[in-house]
ChimeraX commands (.cxc) that place a marker at each C-alpha (Angstrom):
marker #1 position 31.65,55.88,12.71 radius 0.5
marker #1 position 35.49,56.89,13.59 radius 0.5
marker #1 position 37.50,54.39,15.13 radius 0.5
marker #1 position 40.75,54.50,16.89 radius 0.5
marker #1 position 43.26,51.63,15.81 radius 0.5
marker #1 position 46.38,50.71,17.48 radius 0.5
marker #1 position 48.61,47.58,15.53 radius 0.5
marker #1 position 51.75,45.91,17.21 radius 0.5
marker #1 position 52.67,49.40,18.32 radius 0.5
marker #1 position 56.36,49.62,20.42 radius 0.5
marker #1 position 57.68,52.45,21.90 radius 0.5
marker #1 position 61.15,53.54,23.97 radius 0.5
marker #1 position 61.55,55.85,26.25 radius 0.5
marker #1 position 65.63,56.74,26.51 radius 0.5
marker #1 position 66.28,53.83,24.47 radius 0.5
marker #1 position 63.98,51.32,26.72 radius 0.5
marker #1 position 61.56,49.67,25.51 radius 0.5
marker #1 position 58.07,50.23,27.41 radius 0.5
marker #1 position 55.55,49.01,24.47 radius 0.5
marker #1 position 56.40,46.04,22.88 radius 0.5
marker #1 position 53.36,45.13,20.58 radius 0.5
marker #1 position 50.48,46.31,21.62 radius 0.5
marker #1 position 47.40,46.48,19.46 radius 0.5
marker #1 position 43.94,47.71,19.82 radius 0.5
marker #1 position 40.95,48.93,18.51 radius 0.5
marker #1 position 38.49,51.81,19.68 radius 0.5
marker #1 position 35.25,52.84,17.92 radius 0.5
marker #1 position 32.77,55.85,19.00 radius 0.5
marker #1 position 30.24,54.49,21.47 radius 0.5
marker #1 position 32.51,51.87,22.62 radius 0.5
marker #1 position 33.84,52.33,26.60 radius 0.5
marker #1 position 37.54,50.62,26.63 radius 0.5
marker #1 position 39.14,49.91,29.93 radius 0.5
marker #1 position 43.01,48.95,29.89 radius 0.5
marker #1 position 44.00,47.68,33.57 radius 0.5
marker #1 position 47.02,46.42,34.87 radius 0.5
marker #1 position 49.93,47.26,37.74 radius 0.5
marker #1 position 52.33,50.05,37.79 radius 0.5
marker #1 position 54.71,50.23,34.82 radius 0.5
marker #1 position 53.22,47.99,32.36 radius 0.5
marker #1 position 53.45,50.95,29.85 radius 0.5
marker #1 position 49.57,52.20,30.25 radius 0.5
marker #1 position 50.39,56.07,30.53 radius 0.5
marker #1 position 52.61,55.35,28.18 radius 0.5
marker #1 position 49.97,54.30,25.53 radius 0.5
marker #1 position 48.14,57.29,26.25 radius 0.5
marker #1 position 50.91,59.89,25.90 radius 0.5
marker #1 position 51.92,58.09,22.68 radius 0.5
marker #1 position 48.61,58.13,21.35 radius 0.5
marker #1 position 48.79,62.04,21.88 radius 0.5
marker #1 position 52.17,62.56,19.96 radius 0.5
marker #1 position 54.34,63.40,23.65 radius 0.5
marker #1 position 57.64,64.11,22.16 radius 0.5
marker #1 position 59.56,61.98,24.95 radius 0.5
marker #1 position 58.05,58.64,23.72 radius 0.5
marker #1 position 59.62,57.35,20.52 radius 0.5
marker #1 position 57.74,55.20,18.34 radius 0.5
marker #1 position 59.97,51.99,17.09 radius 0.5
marker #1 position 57.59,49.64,15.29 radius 0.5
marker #1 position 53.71,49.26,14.08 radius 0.5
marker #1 position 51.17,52.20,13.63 radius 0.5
marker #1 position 48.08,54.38,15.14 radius 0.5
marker #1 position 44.92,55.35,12.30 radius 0.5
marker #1 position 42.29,57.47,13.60 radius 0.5
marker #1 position 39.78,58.48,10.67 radius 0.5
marker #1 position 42.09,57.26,7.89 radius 0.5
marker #1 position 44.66,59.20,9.08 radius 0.5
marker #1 position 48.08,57.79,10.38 radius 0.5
marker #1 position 48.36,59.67,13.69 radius 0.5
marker #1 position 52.19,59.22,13.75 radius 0.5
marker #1 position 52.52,61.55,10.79 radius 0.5
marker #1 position 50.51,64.69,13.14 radius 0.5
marker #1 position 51.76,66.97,15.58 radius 0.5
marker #1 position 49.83,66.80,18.85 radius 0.5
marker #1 position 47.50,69.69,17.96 radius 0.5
marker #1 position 46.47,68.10,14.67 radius 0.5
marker #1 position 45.57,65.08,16.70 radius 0.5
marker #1 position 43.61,66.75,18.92 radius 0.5
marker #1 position 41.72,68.58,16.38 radius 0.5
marker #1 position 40.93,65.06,14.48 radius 0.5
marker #1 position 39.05,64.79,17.73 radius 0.5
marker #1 position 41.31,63.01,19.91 radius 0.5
marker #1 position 41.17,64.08,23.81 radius 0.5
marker #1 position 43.67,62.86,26.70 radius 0.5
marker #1 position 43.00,63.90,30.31 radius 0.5
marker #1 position 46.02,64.23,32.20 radius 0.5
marker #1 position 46.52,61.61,35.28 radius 0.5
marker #1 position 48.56,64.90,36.76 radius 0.5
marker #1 position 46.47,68.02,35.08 radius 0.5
marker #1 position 48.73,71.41,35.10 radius 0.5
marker #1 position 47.98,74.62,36.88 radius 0.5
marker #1 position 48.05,77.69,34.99 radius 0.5
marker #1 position 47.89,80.93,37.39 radius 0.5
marker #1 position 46.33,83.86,35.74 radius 0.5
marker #1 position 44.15,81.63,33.11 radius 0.5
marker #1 position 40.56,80.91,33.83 radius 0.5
marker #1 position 38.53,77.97,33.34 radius 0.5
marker #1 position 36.17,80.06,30.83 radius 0.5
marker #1 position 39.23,82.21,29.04 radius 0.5
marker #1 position 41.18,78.86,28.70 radius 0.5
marker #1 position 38.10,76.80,27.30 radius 0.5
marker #1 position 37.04,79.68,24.80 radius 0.5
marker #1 position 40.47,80.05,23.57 radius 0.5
marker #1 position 40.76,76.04,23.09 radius 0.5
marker #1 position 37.12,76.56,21.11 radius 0.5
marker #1 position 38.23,79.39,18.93 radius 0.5
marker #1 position 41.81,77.75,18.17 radius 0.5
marker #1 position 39.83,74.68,16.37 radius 0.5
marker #1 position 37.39,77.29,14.86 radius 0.5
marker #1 position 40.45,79.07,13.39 radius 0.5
marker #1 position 42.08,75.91,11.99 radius 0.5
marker #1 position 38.77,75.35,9.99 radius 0.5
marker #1 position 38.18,78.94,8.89 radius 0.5
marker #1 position 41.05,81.22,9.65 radius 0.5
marker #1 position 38.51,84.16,8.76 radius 0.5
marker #1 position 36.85,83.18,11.73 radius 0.5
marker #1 position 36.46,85.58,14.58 radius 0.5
marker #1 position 36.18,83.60,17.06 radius 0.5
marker #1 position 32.78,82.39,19.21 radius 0.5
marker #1 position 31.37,85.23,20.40 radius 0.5
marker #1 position 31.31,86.19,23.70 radius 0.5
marker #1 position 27.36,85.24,24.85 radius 0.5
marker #1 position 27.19,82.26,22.89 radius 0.5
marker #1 position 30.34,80.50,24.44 radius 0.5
marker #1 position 28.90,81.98,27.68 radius 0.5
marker #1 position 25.44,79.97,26.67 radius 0.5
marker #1 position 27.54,77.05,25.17 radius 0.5
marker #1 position 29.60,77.31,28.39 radius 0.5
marker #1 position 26.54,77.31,31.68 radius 0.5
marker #1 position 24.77,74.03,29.52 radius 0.5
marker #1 position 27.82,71.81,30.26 radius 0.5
marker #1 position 28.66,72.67,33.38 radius 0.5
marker #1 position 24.91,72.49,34.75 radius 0.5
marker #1 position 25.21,68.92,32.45 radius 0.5
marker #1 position 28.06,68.12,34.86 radius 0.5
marker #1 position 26.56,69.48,38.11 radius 0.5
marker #1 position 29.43,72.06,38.05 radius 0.5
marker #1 position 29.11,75.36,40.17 radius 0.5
marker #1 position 29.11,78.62,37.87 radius 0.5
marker #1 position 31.86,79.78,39.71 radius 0.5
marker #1 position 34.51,77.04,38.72 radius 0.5
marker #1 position 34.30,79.01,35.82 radius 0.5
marker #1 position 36.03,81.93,36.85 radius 0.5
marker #1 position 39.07,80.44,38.93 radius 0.5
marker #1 position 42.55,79.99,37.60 radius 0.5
marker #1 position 42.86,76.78,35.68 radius 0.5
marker #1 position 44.22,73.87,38.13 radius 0.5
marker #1 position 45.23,76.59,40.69 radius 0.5
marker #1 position 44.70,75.39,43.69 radius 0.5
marker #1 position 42.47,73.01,42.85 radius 0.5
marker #1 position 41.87,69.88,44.77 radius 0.5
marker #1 position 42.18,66.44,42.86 radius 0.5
marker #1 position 38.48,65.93,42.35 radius 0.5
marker #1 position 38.60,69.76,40.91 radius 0.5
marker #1 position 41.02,68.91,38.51 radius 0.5
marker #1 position 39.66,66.14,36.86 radius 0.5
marker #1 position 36.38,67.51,36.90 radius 0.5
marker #1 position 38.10,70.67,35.29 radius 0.5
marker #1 position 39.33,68.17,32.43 radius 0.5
marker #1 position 36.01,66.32,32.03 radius 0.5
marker #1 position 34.59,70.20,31.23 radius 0.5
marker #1 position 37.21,70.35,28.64 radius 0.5
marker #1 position 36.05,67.08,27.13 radius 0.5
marker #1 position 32.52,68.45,27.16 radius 0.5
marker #1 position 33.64,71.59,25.80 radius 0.5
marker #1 position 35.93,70.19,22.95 radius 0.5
marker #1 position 33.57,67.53,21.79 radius 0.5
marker #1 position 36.07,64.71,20.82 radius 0.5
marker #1 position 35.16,61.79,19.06 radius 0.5
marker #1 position 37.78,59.46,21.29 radius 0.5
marker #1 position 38.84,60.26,24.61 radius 0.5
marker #1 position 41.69,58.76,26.82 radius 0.5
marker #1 position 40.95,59.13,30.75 radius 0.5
marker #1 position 44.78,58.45,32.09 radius 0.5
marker #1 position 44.52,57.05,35.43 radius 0.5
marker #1 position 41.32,59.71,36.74 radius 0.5
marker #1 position 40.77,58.03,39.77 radius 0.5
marker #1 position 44.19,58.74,40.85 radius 0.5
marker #1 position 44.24,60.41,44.14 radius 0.5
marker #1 position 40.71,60.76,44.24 radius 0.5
marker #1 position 38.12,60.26,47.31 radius 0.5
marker #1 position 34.86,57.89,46.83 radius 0.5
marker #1 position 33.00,61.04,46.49 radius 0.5
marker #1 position 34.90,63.10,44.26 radius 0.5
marker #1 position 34.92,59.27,42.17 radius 0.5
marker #1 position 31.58,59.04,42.15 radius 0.5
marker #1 position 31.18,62.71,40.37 radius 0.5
marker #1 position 33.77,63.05,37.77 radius 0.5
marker #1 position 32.80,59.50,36.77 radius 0.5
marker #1 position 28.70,60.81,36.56 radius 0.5
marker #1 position 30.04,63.61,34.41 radius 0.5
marker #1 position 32.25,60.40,32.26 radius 0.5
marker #1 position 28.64,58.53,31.98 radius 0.5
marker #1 position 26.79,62.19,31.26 radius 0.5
marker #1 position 28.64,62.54,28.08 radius 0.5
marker #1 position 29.14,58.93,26.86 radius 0.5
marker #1 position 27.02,57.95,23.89 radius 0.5
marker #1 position 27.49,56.97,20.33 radius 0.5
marker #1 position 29.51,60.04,19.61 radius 0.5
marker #1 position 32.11,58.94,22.19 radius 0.5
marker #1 position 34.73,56.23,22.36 radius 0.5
marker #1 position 36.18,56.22,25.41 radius 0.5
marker #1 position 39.38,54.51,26.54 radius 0.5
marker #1 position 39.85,54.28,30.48 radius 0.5
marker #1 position 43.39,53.84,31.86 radius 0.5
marker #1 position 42.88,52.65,35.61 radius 0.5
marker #1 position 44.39,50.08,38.29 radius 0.5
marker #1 position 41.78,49.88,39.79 radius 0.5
marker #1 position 38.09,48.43,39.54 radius 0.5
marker #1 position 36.51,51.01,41.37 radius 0.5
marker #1 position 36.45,53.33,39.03 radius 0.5
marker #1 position 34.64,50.90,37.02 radius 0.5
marker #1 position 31.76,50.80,39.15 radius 0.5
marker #1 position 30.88,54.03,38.21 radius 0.5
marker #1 position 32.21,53.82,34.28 radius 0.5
marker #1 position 30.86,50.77,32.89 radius 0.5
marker #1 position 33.08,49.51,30.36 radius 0.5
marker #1 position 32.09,47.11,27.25 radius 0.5
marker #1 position 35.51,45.58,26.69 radius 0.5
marker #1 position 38.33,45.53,29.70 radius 0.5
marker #1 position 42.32,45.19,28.39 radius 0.5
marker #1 position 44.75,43.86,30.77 radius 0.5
marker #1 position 47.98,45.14,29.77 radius 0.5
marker #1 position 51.72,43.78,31.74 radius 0.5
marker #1 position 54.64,44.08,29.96 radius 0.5
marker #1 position 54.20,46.41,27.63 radius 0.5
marker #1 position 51.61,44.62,26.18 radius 0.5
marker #1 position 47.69,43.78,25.86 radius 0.5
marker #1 position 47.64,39.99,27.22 radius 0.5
marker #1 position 44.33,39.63,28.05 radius 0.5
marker #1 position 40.79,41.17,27.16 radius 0.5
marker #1 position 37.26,40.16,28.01 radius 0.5
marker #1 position 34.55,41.91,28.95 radius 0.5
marker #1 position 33.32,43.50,32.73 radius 0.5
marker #1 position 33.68,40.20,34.44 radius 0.5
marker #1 position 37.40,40.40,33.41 radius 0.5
marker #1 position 38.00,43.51,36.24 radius 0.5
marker #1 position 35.69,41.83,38.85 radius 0.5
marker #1 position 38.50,38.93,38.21 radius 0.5
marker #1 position 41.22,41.31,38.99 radius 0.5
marker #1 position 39.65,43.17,41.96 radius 0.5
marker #1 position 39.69,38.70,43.89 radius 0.5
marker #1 position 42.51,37.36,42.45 radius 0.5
marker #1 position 45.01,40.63,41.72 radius 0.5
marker #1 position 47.47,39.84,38.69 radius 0.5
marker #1 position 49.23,36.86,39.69 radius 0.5
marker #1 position 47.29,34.80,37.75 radius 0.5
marker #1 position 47.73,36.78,34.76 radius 0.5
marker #1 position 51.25,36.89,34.90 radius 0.5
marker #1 position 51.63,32.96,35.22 radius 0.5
marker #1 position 49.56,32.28,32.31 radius 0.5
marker #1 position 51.71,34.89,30.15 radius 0.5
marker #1 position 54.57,33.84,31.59 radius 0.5
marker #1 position 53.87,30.39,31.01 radius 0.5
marker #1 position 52.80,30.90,27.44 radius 0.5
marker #1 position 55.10,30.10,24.54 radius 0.5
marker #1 position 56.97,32.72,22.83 radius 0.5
marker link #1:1,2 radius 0.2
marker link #1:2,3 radius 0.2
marker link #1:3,4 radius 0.2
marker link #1:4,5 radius 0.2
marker link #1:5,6 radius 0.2
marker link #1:6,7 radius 0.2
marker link #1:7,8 radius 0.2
marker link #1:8,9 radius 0.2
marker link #1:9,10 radius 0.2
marker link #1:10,11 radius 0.2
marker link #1:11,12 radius 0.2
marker link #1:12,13 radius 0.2
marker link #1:13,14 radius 0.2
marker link #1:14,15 radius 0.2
marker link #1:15,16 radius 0.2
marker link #1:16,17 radius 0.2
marker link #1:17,18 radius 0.2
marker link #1:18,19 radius 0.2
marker link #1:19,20 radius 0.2
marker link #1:20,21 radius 0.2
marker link #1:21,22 radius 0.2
marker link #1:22,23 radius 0.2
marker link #1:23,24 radius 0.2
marker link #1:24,25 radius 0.2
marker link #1:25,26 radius 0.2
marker link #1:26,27 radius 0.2
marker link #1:27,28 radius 0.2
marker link #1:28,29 radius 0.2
marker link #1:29,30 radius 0.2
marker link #1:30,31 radius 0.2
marker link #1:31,32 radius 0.2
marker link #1:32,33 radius 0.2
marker link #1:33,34 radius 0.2
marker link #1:34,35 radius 0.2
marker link #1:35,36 radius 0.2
marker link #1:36,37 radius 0.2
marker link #1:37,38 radius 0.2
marker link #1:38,39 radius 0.2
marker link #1:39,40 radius 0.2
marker link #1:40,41 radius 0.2
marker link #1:41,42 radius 0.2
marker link #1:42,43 radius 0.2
marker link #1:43,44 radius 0.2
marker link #1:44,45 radius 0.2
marker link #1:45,46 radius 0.2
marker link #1:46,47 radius 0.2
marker link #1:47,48 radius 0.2
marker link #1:48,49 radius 0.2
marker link #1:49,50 radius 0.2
marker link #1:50,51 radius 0.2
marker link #1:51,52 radius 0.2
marker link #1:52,53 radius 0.2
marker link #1:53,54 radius 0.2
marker link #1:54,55 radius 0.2
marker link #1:55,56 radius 0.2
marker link #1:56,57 radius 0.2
marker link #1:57,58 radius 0.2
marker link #1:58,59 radius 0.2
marker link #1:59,60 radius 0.2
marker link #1:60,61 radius 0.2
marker link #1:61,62 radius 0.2
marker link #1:62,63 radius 0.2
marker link #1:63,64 radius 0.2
marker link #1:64,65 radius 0.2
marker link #1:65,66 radius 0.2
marker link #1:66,67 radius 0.2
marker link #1:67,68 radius 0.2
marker link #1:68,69 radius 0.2
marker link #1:69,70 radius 0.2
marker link #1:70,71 radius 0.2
marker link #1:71,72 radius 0.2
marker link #1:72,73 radius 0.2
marker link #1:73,74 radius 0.2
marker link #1:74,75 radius 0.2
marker link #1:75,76 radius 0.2
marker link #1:76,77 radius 0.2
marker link #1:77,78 radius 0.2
marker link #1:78,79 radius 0.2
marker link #1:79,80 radius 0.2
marker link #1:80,81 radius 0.2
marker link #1:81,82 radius 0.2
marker link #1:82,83 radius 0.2
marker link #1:83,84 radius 0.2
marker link #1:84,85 radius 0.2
marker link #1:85,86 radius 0.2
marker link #1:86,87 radius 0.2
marker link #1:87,88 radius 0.2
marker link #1:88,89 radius 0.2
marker link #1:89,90 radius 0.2
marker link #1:90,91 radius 0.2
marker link #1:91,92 radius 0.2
marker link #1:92,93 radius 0.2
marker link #1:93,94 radius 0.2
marker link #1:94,95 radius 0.2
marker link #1:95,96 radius 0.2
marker link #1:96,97 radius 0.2
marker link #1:97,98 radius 0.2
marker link #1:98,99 radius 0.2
marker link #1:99,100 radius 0.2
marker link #1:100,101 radius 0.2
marker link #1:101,102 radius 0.2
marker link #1:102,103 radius 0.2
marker link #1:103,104 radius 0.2
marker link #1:104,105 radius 0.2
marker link #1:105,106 radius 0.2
marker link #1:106,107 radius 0.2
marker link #1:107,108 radius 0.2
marker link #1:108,109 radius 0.2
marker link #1:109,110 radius 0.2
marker link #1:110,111 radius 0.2
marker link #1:111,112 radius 0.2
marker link #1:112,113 radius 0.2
marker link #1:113,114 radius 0.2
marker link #1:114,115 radius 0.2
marker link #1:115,116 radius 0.2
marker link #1:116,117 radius 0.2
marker link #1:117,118 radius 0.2
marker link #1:118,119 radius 0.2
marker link #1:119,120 radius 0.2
marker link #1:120,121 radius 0.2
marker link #1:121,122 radius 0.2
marker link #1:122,123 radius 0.2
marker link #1:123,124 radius 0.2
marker link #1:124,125 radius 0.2
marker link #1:125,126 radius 0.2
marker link #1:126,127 radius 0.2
marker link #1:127,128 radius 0.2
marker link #1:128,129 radius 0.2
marker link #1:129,130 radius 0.2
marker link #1:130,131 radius 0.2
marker link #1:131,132 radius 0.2
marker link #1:132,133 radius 0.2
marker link #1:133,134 radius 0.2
marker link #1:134,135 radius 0.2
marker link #1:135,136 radius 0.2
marker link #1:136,137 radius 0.2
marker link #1:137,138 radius 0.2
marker link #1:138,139 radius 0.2
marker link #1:139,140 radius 0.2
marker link #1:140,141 radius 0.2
marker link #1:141,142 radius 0.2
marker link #1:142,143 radius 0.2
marker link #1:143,144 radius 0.2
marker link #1:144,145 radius 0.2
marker link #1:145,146 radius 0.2
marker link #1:146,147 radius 0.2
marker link #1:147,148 radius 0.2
marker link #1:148,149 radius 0.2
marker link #1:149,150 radius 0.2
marker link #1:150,151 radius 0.2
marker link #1:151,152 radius 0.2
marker link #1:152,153 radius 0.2
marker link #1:153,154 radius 0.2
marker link #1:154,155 radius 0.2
marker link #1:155,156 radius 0.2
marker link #1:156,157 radius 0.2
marker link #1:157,158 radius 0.2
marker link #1:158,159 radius 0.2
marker link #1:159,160 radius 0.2
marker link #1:160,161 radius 0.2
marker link #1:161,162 radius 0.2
marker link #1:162,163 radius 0.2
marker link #1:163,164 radius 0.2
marker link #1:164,165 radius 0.2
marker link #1:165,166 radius 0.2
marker link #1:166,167 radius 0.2
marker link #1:167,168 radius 0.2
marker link #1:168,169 radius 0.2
marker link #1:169,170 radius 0.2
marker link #1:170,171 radius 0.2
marker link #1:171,172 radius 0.2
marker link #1:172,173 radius 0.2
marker link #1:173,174 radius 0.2
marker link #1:174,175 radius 0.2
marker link #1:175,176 radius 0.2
marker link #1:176,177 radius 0.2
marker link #1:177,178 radius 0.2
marker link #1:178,179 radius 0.2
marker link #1:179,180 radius 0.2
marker link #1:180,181 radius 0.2
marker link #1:181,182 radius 0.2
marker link #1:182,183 radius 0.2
marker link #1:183,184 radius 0.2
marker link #1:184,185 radius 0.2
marker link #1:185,186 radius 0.2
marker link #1:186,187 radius 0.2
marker link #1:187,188 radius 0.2
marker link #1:188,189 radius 0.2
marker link #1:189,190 radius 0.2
marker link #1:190,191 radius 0.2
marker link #1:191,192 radius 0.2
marker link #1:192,193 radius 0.2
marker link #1:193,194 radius 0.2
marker link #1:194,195 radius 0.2
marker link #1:195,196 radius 0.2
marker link #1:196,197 radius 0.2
marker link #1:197,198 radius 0.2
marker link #1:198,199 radius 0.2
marker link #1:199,200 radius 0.2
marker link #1:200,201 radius 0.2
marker link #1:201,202 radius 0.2
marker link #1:202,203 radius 0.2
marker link #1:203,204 radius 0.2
marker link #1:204,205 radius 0.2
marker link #1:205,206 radius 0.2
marker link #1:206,207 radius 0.2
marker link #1:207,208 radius 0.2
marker link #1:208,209 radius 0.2
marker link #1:209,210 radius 0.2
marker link #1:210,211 radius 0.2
marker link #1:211,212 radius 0.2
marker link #1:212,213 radius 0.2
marker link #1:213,214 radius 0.2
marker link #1:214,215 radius 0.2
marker link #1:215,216 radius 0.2
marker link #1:216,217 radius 0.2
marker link #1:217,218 radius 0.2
marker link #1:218,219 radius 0.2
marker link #1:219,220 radius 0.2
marker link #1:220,221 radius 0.2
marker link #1:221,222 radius 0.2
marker link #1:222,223 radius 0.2
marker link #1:223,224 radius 0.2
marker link #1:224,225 radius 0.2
marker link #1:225,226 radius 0.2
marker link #1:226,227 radius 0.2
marker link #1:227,228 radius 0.2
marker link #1:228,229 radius 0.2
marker link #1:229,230 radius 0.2
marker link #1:230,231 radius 0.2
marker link #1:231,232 radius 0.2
marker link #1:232,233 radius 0.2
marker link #1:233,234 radius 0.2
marker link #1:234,235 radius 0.2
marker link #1:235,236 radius 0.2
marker link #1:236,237 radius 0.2
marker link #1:237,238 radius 0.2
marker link #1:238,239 radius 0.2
marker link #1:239,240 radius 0.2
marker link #1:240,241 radius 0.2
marker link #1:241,242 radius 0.2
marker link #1:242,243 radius 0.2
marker link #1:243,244 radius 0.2
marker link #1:244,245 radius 0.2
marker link #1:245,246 radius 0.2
marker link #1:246,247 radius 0.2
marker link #1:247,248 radius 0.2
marker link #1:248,249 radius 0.2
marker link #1:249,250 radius 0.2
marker link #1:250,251 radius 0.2
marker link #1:251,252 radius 0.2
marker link #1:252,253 radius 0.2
marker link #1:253,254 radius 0.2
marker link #1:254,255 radius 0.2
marker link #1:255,256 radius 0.2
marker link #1:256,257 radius 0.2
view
């Protein structure tokens, strides 16, 4: 069983400090939420975790599969089978969902085998139709420009096809209720829940505890300044979603150093 483990990690952005010890641990089959209010360094994590070159790592360390992430390039990560869906997914004009996807398929196949030829054409096609009728997806999506003028629910259901697609092992959903309605919620989380099992650890980045209606989370983080102060389990967001953060914040603020 992989696992994802994150110890007394700090990291700057421009010389400031955004993570300042956080630590953390992730296994396959495991649902993570990490909650908490705007700029408590939670996209952060995520981008770190993913090798973004604008976050600099200062202190402590990331293994995934006995491998010290902070020693691979974004594309080895991702190829370990670490995923990150983008709070603010790009549009690429000109690039389909399909021609994208089979490209990200045959770009790991390569990697492995650089004999390979790539999947062929029928079989991704095959490959392809299963997921998307797993995640209630319209054939058609397949054939539009990736992201290009794509609604908010489109675009996050366009990355949970990539998930499905890429198979990872762990996957970090940055903020994927953002800017979403209660229905367009409702179906990229169903397409979250149709993939979850024991081959997925999944890590959940959200403010709110909507989203966790839907997701059901085994372990929720609450993370304020730049660190994890406080974990528990489901009752831990229903906390959040009465009494907001205050109370957090006195009791770490209160706490000795």
């Amino acid at each position: 069983m992989s696992e994802l483990v994150i110890k007394n990690l700090h990291v700057s952005i421009e010389n400031k400090e955004i993570l300042k010890g956080v630590d953390l641990m992730i296994k396959q089959g495991e649902i993570h939420a990490i909650m908490g209010p705007n700029g408590t360094g939670k996209s952060t994590l995520a981008y770190t975790l993913m090798g973004h070159p604008s976050y600099t790592v200062t202190g402590g360390e990331i293994w995934f599969k006995g491998k010290n992430l902070l020693e691979l390039a974004t594309d080895e990560r991702s190829r370990l089978g670490l995923f990150l869906a983008f709070q603010y997914p790009v549009a690429i004009p000109g690039v389909t969902v399909a021609n994208f996807l089979r490209s990200a398929v045959n770009s790991r196949r390569h990697v492995v085998n650089p004999e390979d030829k790539g999947v062929p054409i029928l079989e991704f096609r095959k490959m392809l139709k299963e997921k998307m009728e797993l995640l209630r997806m319209d054939s058609a999506f397949a054939g539009r420009y990736l992201n290009d003028g794509f609604s908010g629910g489109e675009k996050k259901r366009a990355e949970i096809l990539q998930m499905a697609t890429l198979k990872p092992e762990i996957a970090i959903l940055d903020e994927t209720d953002s800017g979403l309605d209660i229905d367009a919620l409702r179906i990229v989380a169903e397409g979250v829940n149709a993939l979850s099992g024991p081959e997925l650890g999944v890590l959940v980045i959200t403010h709110y505890q909507r989203l966790l209606n839907y997701i059901k989370p085994r372990f929720v983080h609450i993370m304020l300044g730049g660190k994890i102060v406080e974990s528990g389990g489901p009752d831990l967001a229903l906390q959040l979603e009465e009494r907001g953060y205050d109370w957090v914040r006195e009791k770490y603020e209160e706490a000795p150093a």
